[in-house]
N, C-alpha and C positions, 0 to 999 in steps of 0.2 A: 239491465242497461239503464243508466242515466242519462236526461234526456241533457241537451245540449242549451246550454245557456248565452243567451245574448245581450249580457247587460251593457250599457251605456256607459261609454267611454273607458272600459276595460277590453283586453285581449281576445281573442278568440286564441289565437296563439303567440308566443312570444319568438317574435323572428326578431332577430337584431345582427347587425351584420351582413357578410357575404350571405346570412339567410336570407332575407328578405328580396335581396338582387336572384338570386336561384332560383324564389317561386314566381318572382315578380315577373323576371325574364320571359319565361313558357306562355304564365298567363297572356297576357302584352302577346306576346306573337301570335298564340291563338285566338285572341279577341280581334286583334289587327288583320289575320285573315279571314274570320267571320266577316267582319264588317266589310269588307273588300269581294268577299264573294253575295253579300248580301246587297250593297250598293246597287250593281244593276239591274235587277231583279224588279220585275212588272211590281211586284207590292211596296217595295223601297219606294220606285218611283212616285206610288200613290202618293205614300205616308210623304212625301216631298213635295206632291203637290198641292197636298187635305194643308199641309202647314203653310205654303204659301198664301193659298186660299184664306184662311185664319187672319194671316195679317192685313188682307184684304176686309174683313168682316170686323175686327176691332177699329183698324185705320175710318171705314165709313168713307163718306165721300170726299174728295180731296178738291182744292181749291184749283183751276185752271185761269191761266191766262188769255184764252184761245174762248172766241165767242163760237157756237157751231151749234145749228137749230136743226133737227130733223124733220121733213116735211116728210111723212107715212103714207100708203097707201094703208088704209086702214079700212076696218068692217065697213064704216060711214060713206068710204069711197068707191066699194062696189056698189054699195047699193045706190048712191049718187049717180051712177053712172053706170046702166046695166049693160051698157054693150059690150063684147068681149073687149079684154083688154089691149088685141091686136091693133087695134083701131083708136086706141087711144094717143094716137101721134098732138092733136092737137091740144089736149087737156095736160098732156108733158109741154108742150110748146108752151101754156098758157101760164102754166106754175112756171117754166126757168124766164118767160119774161116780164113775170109779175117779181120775180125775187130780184131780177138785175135790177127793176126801176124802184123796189124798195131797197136798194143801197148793195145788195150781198156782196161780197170780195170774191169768193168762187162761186158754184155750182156744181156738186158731183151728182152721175145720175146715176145710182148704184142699180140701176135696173136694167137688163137688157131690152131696150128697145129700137132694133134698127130700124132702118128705113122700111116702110110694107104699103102694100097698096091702098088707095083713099077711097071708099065707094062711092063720095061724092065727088069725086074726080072724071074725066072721063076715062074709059079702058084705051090701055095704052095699044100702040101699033105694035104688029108684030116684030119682035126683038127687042123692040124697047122697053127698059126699065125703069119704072113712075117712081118716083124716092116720095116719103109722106114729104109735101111741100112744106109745108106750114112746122113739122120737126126738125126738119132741117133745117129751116131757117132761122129759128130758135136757136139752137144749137150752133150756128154760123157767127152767131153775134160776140162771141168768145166768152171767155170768163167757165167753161163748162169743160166738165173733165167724165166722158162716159167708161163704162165699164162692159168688161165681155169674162166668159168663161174661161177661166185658163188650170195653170198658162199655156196658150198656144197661141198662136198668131191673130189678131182678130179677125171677122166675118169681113166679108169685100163691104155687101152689106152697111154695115157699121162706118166702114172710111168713108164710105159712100155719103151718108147723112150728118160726117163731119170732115168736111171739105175745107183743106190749109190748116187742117191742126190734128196731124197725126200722132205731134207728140203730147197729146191730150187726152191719150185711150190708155186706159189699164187693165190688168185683169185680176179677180175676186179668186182670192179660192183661202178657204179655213184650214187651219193649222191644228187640231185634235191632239190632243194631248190621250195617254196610255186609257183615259178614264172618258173620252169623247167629250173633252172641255175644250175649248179655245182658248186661249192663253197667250199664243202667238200670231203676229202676222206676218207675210209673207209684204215685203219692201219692193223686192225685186227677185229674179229668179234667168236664168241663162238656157233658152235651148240652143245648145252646140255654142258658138260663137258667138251668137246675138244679145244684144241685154234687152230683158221683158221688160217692162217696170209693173208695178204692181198698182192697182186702182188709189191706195190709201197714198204712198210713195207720190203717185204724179202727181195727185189733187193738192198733198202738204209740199211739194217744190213748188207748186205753181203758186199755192197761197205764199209763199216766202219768196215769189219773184225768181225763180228760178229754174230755168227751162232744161230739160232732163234733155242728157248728152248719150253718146254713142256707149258711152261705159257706166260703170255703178258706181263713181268715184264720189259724185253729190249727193245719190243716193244711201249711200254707203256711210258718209258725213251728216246724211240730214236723219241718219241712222241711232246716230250718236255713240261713234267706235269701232272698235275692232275686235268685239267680242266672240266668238264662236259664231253665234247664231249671225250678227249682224254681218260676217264675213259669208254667209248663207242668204243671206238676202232677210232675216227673218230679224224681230223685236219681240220682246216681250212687251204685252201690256199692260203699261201702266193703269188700270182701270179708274176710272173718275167715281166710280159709285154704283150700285148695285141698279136693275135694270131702270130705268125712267129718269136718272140722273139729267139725262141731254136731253132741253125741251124738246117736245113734238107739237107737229100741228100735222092734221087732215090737208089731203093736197087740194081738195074740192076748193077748203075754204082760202088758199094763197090764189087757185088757178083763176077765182069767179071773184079774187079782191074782197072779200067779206069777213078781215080780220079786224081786233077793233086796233088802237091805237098803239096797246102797250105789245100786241104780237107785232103791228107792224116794225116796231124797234127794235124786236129780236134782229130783223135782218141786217140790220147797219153794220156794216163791215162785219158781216157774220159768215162762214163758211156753210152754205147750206147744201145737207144730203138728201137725195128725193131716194126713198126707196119701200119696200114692202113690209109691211108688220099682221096683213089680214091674219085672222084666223084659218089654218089649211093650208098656209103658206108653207111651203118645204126651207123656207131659209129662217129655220128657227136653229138654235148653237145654246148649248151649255154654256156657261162662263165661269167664272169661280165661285165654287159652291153647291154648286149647282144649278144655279138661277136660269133660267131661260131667256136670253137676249136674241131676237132680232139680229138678219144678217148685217142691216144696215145702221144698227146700234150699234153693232159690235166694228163695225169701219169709225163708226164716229170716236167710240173711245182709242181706236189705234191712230184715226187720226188728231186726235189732243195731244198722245203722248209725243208725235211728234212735233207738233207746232209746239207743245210745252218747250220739247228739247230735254223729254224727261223718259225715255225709254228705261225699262229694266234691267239693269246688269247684272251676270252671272258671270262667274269664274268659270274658266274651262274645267270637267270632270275630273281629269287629273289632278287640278289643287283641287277639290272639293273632299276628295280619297284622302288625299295626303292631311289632308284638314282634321278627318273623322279620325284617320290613325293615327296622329300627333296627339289632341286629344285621350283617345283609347290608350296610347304609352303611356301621357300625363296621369290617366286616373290609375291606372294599375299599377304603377312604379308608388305612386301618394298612399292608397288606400294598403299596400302592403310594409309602408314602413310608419301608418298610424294605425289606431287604436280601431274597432269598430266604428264606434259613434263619433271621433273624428274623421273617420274615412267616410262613412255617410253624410254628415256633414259638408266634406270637401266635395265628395262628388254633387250633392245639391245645390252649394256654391256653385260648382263650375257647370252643370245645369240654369241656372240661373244666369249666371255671367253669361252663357254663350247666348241663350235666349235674350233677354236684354243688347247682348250686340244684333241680333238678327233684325231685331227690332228697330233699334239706331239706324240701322243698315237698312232695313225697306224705307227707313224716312229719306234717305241719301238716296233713295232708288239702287239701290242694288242687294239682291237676293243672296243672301247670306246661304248656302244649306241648313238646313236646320233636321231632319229627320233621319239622316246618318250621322251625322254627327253626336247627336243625344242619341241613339241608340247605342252609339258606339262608348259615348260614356257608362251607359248604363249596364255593356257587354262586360265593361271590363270589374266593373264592382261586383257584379252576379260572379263573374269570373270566379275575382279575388275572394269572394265572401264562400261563393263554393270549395274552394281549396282548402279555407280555413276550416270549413264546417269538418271535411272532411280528415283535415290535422285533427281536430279535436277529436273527433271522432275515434281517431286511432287514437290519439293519448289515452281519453280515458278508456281505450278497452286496455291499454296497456297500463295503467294504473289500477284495473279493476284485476288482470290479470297477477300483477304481481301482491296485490295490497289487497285483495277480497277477499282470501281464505286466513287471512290475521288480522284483520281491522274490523269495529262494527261499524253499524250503517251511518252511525251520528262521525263520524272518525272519516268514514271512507266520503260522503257527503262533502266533508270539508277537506281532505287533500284532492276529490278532483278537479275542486278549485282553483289548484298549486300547480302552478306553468310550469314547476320544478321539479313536480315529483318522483318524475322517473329520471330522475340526473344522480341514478343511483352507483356512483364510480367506486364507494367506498370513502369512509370520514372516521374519525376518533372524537368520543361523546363519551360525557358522561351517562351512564343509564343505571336503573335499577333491577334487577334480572329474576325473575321468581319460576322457584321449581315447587311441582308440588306432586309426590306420587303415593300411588294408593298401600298400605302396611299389609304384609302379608294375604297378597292377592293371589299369587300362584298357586299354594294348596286351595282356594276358594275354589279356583278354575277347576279343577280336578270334582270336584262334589257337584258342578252344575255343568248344564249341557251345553254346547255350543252356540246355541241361542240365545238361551239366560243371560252366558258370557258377555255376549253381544249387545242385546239389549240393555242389560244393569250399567255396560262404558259408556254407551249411547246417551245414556240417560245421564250419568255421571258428569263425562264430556259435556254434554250440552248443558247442564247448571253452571259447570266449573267456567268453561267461556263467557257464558252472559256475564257472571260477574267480573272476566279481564276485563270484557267490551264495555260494561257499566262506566266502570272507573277509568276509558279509554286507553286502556293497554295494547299492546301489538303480541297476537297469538302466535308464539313462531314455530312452534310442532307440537303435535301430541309422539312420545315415544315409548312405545307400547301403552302400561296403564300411566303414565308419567306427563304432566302440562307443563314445559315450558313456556314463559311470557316475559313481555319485557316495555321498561315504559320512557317516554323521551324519545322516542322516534317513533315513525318517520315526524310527526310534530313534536315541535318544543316544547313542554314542558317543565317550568323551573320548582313544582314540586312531586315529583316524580317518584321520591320515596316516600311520601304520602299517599299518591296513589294506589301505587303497590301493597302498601300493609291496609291500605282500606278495600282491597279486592282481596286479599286473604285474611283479613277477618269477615270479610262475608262470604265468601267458599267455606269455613268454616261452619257458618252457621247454615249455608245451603246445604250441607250434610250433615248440619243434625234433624235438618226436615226430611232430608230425603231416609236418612236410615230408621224415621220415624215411621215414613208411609212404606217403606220396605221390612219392615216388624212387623208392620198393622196385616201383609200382605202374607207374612210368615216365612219369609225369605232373609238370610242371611244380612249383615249391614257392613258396612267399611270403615278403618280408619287411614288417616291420611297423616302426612307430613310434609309441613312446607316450608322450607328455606329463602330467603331474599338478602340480595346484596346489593351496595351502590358500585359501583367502582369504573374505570376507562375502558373502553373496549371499541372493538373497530364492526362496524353497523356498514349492510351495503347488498345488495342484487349477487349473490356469489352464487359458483357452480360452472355447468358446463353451456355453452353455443347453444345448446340444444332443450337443455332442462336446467334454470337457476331457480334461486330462492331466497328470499329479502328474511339475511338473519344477522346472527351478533357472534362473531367467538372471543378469543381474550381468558387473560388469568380471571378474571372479575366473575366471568363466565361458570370454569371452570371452582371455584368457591361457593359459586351458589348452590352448584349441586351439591360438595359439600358439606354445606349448610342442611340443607335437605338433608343429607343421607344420616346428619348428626342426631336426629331427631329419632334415629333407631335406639343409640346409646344411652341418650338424656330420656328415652321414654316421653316426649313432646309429643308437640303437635304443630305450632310455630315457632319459628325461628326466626332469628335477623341479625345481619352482622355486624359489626364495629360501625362501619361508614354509615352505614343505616340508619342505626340508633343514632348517631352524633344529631341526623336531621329529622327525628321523630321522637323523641326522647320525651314532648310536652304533648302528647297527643293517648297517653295511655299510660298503663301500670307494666315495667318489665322488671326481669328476675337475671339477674346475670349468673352465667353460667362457663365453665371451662368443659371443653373436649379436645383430644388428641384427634390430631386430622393427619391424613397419608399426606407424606412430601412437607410436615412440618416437625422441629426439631421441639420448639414448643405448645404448652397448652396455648389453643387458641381462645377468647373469648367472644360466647356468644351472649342473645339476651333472647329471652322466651318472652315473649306475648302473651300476658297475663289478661288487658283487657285494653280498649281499643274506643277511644271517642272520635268519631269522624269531624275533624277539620268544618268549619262553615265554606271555607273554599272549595270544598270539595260536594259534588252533588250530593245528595239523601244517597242512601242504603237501597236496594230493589226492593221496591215495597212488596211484600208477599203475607197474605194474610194469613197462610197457615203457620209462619212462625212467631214463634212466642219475645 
């Protein structure tokens, strides 16, 4: 078996026409439901999100409009401060009114701290509830937007220590993606009837002066659409840059006033988050990539995207499918009506184009798919390139089938090259046709035993072929002791009756080697006679549904045996006919000669092959060092 070749910018098969539409068709539909069954798929989702991620990590940090300082509870500030954190009502009170009187536009407090009791208070009466004074009162001065766990309704608690600004609480909760990233934020959200709003949501309406209503209509708007998600209350985020992007500062050093000049300026008209970053903290989130962000980092970068007015957009699922399989059609319908290495080629192209728009497209802010999509390109050329492999595949075994047992290897090499070769319907060729059978072989048979018999064809046979296959001839039956061949098909050839007399003058001299080592051996030797003709004949795959055979018939045919058989009469050994000679006449010594042939009313003229210079066109002789 020969192996399967893929050169560059030639065929794997030759489809043209309604072929091409036939294989194109199936493929294309089975790539198109692969990709369709593979889209929703927990690994799809990854490969969609590792790419987004991607553009995220080439992009780097991006420029924001929106000034927004992180003020952390950090390592620095438990140990600044070692009383539980319950108790920390006034060191919150001290950072949100040290930030109002260095200028800040909001205050979110991404932590929950409600109201709790003061131990330097005194203990309250019974039923009464002491609210921390000094947090409340902080928190009363406006500008400040707390948070609680949700979403569900906040703590009484909670309204408690923000008294005339209910619409000033929101609630925290992360958005995990298939892979435990954060990705998304939650805007707003609906139990039953009610609209929640969500911590990042209040805090970016109130920085943009706009006081959140009964419904999700402004939120929804400050959303930027009416995307899937944004009709879910949720955004993608835009991220600004990998973790530490949005300055931070220690709350110790805002609450005790001991920042120098250039942090005090951070705060001017800055939106500031107060929230946790300690080490052990449980509000640590995945981001893209992996990175580890802070729960209150990661509000801060949803809240840029919306002050930006730059949230992420996606296409709902349904185009995104319809996106992968238009594509998937495109490359499979391209790659089966061009060549190999233009079909890779185009599909690289269109790999490239589509990557390059995704890219444009996360500049635009909007999230192009990218990982079914290119899969889906790449579905359909495996597709395409498998079917071809597997066309070729068959050709040549059906090239090897018809053409192996009459062609040599240099011969069969170079028609399984030929996208035509089994386009064998039947044609009319000139060709030249050689018989060659052994002289009184039958009584031989009789003197030797069935093995002998055997063996001496064997051996006979296989010289007499090497030298068709030398001279590229086409073997087209052994009949009994008798070698038909013939030359000009299945390849062209335009000296064809040169090749022919240059393989039977060297079968000739293959048997005077062999009847030399079969003397030496004490065994019987042979003589032969070989006839050759030029003439028309019709060449083609004939026979039955079941059993064919790639041969030649014709009068042309029919004279060459002929020819052969005349070599009993004349006492020869070659022969060749009229048409022959006309084109090898400068190529050796011959002897013309007349014989009476059956079915002819005249002497016919042959020429005997006296002696034989091989052509420079034509390769050396098989070189074999036992002959002389």
């Amino acid at each position: 078996m020969h192996p399967i070749k893929l050169p560059y910018g030639r065929r794997l098969v030759e489809w043209s026409g309604w072929q091409r539409w036939r294989r194109a068709g199936p493929v294309a539909v089975i790539c198109v439901a692969a990709t369709l069954i593979l889209e929703p798929t927990g690994q799809m989702r990854r490969s969609e999100l590792f790419a987004q991620d991607l553009r995220f990590h080439v992009r780097g940090a991006r420029a924001t409009r929106t000034k927004i300082v992180i003020v952390e509870i950090a390592d620095s500030t438990n140990a600044h401060w070692p009383e539980p954190m319950l108790f920390w009502g006034r060191h919150f009170a001290g950072g949100i009114e040290q930030a109002r009187r260095l200028g800040a536009a909001w205050i979110g407090l991404d932590y929950i701290h409600a109201a709790s009791p003061d131990p330097f208070l005194p203990e309250p009466a019974p039923g009464e509830e002491l609210p921390d004074r000094a947090f409340a009162r902080a928190v009363s001065g406006g500008q400040v937007v707390l948070s609680y766990a949700g979403p569900t309704r906040p703590i009484p608690p909670l309204l408690y220590a923000h008294p005339g600004q209910p619409g000033d609480i929101g609630f925290t909760q992360s958005q995990p993606e298939v892979d435990n990233a954060v990705r998304r934020a939650l805007v707003f959200t609906r139990e039953g009837d009610e609209l929640l709003p969500g911590f990042v949501g209040v805090l970016a309406a109130r920085a943009k002066g706009i006081k959140v209503g009964p419904n999700a209509d402004q939120l929804r708007a400050l959303a930027g659409g009416t995307s899937p998600e944004v009709a879910e209350g949720a955004i993608w985020i835009n991220y600004l840059g990998p973790p530490g992007t949005v300055p931070r500062l220690p709350l110790e050093l805002l609450a005790e006033n001991r920042l120098t000049a250039r942090e005090r300026e951070l705060f001017r008209g800055a939106v500031v988050l107060i929230g946790s970053s300690f080490s052990g903290d449980n509000d640590k989130h995945k981001g893209p990539g992996g990175a580890t962000f802070s729960g209150v980092e990661i509000n801060a970068h949803s809240l840029a995207t919306l002050l930006d007015g730059r949230p992420l957009r996606r296409y709902p699922p349904r185009m995104e499918r319809l996106t992968a399989a238009g594509l998937c059609v495109l490359v499979a319908v391209a790659v089966a009506c061009l060549s190999f290495g233009w079909g890779l080629a185009f599909t690289g192209a269109v790999t490239l184009g589509w990557t390059a728009l995704c890219w444009q497209g996360f500049h635009a802010d909007v999230l192009l798919p990218a990982a079914g999509p290119l899969t889906a390109i790449w579905l359909a050329w495996i597709g395409q390139v498998c079917v071809r492999l597997v066309e070729e595949s068959a050709r040549r075994r059906r090239v090897e089938r018809i053409f192996g047992p009459h062609l040599g290897k240099s011969v069969m090499r170079r028609l399984l090259d030929d996208k035509g070769a089994t386009d064998l319907g039947g044609q009319r060729r000139e060709m030249t046709i050689l018989f060659s059978d052994i002289r009184d072989f039958t009584p031989l048979t009789e003197r030797l035993s069935a093995e002998e018999v055997v063996l001496r064809l064997n051996e006979y046979f296989g010289q007499m072929t090497q030298c068709v296959f030398h001279y590229d001839g086409t073997l087209d039956k052994y009949i009994g002791d008798s070698v038909m061949a013939f030359w000009n098909s299945p390849e062209g050839q335009n000296d064809h009756p040169e090749r022919a007399l240059a393989a039977a003058w060297e079968m000739t001299r293959c048997l005077e080697w062999l009847n030399r080592k079969w003397r030496s051996e004490g065994g019987p030797t042979l003589r032969v006679g070989i006839g050759i003709n030029t003439g028309e004949v019709v060449v083609g795959n004939l026979g039955t549904d079941d059993r064919k055979m790639y041969t030649i018939i014709g009068s042309a045919v029919n004279f060459a045996a002929r020819i052969e058989s005349a070599n009993k009469e004349l006492g020869t050994t070659l022969l060749i006919g009229e048409a022959t000679y006309r084109r090898v006449k400068g190529t050796g010594t011959f002897r013309e000669r007349t014989v009476r042939m059956k079915g002819f009313d005249e002497p016919i003229t042959v020429y005997e092959v006296l002696s034989f210079t091989n052509p420079a066109s034509l390769p050396s002789p098989v070189a074999r060092g036992e002959l002389s």
